[in-house]
C-alpha positions as a Markdown table, in Angstrom:
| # | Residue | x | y | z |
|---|---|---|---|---|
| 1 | Unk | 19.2 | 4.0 | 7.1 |
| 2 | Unk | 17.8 | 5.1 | 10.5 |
| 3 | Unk | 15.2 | 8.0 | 10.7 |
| 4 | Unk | 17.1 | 10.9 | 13.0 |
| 5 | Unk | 15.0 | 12.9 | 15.5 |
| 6 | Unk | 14.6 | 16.1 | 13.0 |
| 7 | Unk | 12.5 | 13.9 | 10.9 |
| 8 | Unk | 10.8 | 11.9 | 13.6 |
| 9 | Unk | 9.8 | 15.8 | 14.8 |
| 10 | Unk | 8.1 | 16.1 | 11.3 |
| 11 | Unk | 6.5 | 12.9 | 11.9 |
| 12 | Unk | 5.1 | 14.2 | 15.4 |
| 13 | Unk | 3.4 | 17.3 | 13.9 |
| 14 | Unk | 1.7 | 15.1 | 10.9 |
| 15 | Unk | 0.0 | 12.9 | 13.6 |
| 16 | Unk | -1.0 | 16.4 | 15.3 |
| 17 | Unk | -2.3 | 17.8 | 12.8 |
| 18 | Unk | -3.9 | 15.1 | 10.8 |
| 19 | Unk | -6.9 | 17.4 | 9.2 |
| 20 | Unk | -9.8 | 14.2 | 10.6 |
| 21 | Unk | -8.0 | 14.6 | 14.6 |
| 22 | Unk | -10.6 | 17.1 | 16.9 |
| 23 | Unk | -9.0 | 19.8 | 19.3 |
| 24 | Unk | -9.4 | 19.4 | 22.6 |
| 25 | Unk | -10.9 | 22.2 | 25.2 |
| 26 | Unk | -6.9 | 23.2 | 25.1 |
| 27 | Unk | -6.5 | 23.5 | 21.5 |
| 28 | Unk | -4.3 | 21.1 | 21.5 |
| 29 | Unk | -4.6 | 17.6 | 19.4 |
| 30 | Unk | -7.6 | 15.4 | 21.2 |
| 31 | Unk | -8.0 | 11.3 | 21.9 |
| 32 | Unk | -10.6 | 11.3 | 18.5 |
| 33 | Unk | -10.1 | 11.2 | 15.2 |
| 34 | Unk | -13.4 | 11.7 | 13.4 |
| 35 | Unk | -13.3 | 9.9 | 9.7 |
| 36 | Unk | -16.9 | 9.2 | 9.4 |
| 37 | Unk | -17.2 | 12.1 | 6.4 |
| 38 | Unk | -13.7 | 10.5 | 5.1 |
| 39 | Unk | -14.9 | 8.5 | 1.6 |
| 40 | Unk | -11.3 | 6.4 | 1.1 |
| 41 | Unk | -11.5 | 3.1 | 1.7 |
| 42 | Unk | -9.9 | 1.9 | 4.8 |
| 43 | Unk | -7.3 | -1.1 | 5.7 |
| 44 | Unk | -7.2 | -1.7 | 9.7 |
| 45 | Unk | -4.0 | -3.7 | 10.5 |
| 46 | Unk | -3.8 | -5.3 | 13.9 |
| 47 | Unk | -0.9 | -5.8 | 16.9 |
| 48 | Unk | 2.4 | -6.4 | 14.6 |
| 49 | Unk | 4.5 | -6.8 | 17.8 |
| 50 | Unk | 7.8 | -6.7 | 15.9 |
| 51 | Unk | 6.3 | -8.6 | 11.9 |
| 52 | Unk | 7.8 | -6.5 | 9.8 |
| 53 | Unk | 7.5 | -9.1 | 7.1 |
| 54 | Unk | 3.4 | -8.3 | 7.7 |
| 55 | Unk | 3.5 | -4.6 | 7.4 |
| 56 | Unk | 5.8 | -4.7 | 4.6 |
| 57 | Unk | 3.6 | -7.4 | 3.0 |
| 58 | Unk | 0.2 | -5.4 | 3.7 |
| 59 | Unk | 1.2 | -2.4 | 2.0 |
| 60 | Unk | 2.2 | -3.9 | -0.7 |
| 61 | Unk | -0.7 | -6.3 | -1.0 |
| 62 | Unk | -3.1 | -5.9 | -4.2 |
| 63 | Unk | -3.4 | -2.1 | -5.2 |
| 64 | Unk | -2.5 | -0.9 | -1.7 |
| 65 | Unk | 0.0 | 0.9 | -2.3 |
| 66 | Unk | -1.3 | 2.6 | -5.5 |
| 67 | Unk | -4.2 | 3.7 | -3.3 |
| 68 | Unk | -2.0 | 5.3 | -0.7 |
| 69 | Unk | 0.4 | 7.0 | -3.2 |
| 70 | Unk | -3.3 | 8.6 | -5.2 |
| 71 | Unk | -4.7 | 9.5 | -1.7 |
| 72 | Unk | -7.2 | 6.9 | -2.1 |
| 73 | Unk | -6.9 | 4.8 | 0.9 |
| 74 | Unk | -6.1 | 5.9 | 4.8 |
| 75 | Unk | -3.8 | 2.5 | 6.6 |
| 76 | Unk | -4.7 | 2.5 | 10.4 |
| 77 | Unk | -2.1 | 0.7 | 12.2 |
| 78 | Unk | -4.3 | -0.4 | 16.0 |
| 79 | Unk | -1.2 | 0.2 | 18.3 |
| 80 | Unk | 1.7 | -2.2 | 19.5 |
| 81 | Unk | 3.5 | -2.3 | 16.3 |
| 82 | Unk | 6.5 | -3.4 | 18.6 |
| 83 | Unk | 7.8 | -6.1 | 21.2 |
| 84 | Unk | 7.8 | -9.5 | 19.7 |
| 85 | Unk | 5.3 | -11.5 | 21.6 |
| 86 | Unk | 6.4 | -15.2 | 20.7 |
| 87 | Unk | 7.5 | -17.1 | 23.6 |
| 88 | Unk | 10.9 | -17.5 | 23.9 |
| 89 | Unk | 11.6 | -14.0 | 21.9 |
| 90 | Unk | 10.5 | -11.6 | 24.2 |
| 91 | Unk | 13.7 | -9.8 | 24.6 |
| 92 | Unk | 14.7 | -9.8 | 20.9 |
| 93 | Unk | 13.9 | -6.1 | 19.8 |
| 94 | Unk | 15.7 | -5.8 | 16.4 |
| 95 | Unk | 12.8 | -6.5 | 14.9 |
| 96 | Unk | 11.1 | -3.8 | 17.2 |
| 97 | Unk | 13.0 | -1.0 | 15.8 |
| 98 | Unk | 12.2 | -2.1 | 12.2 |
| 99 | Unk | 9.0 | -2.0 | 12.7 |
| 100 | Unk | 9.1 | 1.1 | 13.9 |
| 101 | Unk | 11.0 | 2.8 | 11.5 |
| 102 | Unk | 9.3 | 1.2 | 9.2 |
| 103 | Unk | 5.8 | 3.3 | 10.7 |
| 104 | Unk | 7.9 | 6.0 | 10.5 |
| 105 | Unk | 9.1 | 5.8 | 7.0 |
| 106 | Unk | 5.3 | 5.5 | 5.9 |
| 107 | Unk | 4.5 | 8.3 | 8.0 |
| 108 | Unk | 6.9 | 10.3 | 5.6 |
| 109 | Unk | 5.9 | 9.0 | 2.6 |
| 110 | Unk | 2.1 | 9.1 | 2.8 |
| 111 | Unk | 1.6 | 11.9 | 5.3 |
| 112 | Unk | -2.2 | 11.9 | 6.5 |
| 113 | Unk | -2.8 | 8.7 | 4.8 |
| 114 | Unk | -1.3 | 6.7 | 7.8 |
| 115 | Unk | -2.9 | 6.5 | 11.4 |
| 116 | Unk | -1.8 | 5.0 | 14.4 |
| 117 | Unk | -3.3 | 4.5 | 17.3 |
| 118 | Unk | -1.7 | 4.0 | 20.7 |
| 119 | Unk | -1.9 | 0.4 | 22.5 |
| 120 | Unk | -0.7 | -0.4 | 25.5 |
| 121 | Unk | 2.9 | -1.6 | 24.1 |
| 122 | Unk | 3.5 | 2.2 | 23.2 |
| 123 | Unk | 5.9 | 2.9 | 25.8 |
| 124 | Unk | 8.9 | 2.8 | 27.4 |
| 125 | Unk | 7.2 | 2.2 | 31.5 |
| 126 | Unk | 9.1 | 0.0 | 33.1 |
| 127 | Unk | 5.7 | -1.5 | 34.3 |
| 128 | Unk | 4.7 | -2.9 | 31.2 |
| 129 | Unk | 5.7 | -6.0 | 31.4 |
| 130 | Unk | 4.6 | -9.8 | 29.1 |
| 131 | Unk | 6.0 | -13.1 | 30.8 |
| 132 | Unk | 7.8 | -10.8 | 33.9 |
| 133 | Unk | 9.8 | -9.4 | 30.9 |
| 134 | Unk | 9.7 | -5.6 | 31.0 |
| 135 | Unk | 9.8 | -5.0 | 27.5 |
| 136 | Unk | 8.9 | -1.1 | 27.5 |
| 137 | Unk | 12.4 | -0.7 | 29.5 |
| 138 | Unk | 13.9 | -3.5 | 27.4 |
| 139 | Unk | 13.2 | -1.2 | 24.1 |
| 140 | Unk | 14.2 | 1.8 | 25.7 |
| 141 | Unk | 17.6 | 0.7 | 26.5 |
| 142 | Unk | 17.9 | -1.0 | 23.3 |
| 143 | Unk | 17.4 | 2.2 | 21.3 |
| 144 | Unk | 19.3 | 3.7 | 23.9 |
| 145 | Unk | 22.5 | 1.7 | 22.6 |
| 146 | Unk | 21.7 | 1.7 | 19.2 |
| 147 | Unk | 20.3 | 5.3 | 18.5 |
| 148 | Unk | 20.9 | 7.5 | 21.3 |
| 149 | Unk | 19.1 | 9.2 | 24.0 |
| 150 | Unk | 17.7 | 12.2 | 22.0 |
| 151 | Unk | 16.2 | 9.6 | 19.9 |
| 152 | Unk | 14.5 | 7.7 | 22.8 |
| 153 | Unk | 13.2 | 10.9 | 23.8 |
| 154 | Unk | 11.5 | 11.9 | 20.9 |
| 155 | Unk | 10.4 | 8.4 | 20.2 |
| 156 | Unk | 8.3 | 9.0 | 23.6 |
| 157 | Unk | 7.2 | 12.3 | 22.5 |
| 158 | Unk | 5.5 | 10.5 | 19.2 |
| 159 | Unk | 3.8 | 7.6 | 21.5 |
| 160 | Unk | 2.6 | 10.4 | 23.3 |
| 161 | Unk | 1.0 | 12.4 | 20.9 |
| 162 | Unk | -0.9 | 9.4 | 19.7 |
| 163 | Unk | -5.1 | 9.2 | 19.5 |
| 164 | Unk | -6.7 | 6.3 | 21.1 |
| 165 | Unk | -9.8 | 6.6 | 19.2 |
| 166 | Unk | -11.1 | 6.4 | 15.4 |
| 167 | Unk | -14.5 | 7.1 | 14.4 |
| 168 | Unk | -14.5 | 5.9 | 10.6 |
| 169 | Unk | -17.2 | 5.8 | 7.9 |
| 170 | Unk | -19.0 | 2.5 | 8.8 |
| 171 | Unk | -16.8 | 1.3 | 11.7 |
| 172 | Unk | -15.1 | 2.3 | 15.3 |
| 173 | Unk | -11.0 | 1.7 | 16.1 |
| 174 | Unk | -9.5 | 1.7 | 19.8 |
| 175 | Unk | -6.6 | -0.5 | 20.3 |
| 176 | Unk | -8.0 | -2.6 | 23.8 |
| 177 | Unk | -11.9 | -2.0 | 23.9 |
| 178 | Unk | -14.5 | 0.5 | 25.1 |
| 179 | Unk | -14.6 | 2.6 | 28.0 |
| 180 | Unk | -17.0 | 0.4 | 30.4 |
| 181 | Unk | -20.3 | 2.3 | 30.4 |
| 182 | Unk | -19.2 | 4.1 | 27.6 |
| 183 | Unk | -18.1 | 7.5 | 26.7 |
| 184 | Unk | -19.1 | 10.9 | 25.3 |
| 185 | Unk | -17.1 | 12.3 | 22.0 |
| 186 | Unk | -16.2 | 15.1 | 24.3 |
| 187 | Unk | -14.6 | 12.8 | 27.1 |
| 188 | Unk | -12.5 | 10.9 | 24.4 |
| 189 | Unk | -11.3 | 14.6 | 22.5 |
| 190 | Unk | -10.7 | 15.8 | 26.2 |
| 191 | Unk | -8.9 | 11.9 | 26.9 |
| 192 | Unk | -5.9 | 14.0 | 28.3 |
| 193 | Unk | -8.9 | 15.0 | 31.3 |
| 194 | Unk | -9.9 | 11.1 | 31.4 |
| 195 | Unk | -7.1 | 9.4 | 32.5 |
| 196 | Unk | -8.7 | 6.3 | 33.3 |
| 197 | Unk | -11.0 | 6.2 | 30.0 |
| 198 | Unk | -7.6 | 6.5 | 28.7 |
| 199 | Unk | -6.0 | 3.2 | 30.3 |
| 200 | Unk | -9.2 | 1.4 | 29.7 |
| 201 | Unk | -9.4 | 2.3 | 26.0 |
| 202 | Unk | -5.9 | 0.8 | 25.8 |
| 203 | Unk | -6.0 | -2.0 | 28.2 |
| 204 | Unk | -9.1 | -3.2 | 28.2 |
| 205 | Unk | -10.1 | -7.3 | 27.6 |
| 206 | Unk | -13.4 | -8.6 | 26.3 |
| 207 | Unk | -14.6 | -10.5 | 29.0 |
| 208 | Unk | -14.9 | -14.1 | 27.6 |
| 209 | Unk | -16.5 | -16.1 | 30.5 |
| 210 | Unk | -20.2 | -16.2 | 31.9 |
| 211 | Unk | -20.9 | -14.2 | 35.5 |
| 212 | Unk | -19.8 | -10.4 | 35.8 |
| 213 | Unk | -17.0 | -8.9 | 33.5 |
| 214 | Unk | -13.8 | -7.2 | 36.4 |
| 215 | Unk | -13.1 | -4.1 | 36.0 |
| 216 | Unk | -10.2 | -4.5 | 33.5 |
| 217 | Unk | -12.9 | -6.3 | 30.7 |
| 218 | Unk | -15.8 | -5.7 | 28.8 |
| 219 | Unk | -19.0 | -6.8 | 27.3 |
| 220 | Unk | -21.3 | -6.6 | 24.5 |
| 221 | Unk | -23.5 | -3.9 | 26.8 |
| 222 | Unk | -20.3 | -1.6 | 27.1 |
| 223 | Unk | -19.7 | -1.5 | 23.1 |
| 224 | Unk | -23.6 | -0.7 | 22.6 |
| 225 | Unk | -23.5 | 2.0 | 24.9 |
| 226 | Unk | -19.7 | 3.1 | 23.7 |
| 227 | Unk | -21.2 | 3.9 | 20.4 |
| 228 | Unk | -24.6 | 5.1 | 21.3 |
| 229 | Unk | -22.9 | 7.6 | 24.2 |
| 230 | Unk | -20.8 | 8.5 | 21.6 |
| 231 | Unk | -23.8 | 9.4 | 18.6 |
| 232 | Unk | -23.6 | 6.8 | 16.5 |
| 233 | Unk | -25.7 | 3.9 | 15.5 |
| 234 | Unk | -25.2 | 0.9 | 18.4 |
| 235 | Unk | -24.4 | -1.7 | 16.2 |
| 236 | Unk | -21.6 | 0.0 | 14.2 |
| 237 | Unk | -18.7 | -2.2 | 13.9 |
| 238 | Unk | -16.1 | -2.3 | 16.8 |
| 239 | Unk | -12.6 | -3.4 | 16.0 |
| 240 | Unk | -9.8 | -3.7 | 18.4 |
| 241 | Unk | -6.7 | -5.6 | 18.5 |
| 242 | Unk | -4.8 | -6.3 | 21.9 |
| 243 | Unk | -6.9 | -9.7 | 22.7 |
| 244 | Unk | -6.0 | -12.5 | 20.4 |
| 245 | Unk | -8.8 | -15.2 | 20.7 |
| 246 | Unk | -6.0 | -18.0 | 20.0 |
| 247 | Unk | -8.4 | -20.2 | 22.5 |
| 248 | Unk | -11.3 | -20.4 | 20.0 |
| 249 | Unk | -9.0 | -22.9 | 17.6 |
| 250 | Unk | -8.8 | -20.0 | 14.7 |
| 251 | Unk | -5.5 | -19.0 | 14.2 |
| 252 | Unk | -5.9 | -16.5 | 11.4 |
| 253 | Unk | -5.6 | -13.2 | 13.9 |
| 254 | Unk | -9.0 | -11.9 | 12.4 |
| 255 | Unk | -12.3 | -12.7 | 14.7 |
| 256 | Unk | -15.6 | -11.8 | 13.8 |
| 257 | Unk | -18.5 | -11.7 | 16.3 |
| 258 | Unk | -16.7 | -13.4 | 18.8 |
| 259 | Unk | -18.1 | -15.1 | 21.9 |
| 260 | Unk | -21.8 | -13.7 | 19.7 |
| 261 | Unk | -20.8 | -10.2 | 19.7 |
| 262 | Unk | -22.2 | -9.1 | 16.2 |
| 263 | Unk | -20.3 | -6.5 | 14.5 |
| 264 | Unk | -17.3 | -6.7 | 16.4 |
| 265 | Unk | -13.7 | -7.7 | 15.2 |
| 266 | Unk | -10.6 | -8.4 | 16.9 |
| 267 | Unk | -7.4 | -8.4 | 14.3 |
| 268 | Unk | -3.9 | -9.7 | 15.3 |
| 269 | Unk | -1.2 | -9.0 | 12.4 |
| 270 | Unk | 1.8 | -10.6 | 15.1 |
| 271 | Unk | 4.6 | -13.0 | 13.6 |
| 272 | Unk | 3.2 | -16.1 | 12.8 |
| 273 | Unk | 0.2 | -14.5 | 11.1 |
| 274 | Unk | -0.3 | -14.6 | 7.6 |
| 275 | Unk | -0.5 | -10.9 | 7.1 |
| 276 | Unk | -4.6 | -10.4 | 8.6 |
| 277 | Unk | -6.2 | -6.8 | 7.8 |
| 278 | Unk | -9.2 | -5.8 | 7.1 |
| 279 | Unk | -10.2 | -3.3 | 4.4 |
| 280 | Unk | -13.2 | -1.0 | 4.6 |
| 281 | Unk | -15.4 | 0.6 | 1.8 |
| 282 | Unk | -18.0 | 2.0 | 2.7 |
| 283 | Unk | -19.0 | 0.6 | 5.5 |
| 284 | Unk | -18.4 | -2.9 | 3.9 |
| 285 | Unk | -15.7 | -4.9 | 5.8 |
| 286 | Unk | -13.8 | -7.5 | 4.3 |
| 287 | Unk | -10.9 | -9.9 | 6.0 |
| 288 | Unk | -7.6 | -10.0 | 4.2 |
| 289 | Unk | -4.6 | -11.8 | 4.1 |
| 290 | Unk | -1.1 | -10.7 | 2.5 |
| 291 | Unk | 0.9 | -14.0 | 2.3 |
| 292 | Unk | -0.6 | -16.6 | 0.9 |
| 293 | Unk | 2.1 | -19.7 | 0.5 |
């Protein structure tokens, strides 16, 4: 059954107002999401771009569920939860709309227990485009034709509202990587002051290669200083999604310590993963896997 706009609205106001989420200088709902006094345990699921089968299959992986329903266990979805990404499906965005839904439907049921972050695949921008395909404007005038324009326009309204930043109990979130240089907790509350923080936090690359990182990647300096600009210990986990490290030979869609970066993750829940996510107690990360044939 699709989720109308009334209930979407309802959906809007639970990621405002998520009790962890900081006001900005306007009093209005900041880039930051502070859960480091938050004593559930965490799962961290990456990029779904349109696996439905994955997000089903995560949430109802071991005692997941269970934990959710009892208020036991916050699920961070990373961003991009839409636009298939396998070659050859680009424009297929069915599976788009289930997914999304789907976020929605979780939304509803477990109120402040679900948070997702904004990646760069959040949008309807005509500019966003994978393979010269514009999917943004490709999922826009899908829902267009299947749900209506009120829909598509509050469906932009929720990837607006979105944070961009977690601080958890052990761990950091952003969807692409850190601001380069770093940031202060005050310029990522105030993100809607920081535009460009706020495209780098969502579009950034780790910088793979020897010789100087350009200015749309990062290195191990620009996560120290991320989490030391922003009070907490330098060598607190980092996770991000958004950069698949296919090239390394592991296919599972969780890295750890990448390239020698110690402490930070990359996780990639896309079709043709087995269902990767990380879960988090107390500071203790583990990797996971839903589907297991």
């Amino acid at each position: 059954m699709a989720i109308n706009t009334k209930e979407i609205g309802k959906i809007i106001s639970i990621v405002e107002n998520n009790p962890y989420r900081l006001k900005n200088q306007y009093g209005d709902p900041g880039g930051l999401i502070d859960l480091s006094d938050d004593k559930r345990e965490a799962i961290v699921i990456g990029d779904l771009h349109g696996s439905i089968e994955n997000l089903k299959a995560i949430v109802a992986h071991e005692d997941n569920a269970k934990k959710l329903k009892k208020n036991n266990l916050v699920l961070i979805i990373i961003g991009d939860g839409m636009h298939n990404d396998q070659v050859g499906q680009m424009l297929e965005m069915e599976t788009s709309l289930l997914v999304l839904e789907e976020i929605f439907s979780l939304f509803s049921k477990y109120k402040d227990n679900i948070i997702y972050i904004r990646g760069n695949h959040d949008t309807f921008d005509s500019r966003l485009a994978k393979s010269a395909i514009k999917q943004g404007l490709e999922f826009k005038n899908y829902l267009l034709e299947h749900r209506g324009e009120d829909y598509v326009e509050t469906v932009n309204d929720f990837f607006e509202t979105l944070p961009v930043y977690i601080i958890g109990n052990g761990f950091v979130i952003t969807h692409g990587g850190p601001v380069r240089f770093g940031a202060t907790r005050e310029e990522i509350i105030d993100i809607v002051d920081n535009p460009d923080f706020y495209h780098q936090l969502i579009w950034n690359r780790l910088h793979e290669f020897r010789g100087t990182p350009n200015m749309k990647e990062y290195g191990e300096a620009d996560i120290r200083k991320m989490n030391k600009r922003m009070g907490i210990d330098e060598d607190t986990p980092f996770i991000v999604g958004h950069n698949p490290m296919w090239g390394s030979g592991d296919r599972s869609g969780i890295w750890k310590d990448i390239i020698g970066i110690k402490n930070h993750y990359i996780v990639y829940t896309n079709i043709g993963t087995k269902g990767p996510y990380l879960l988090i107690t107390n500071g203790d990360i583990k990797s996971k896997f839903a589907i297991t044939d």
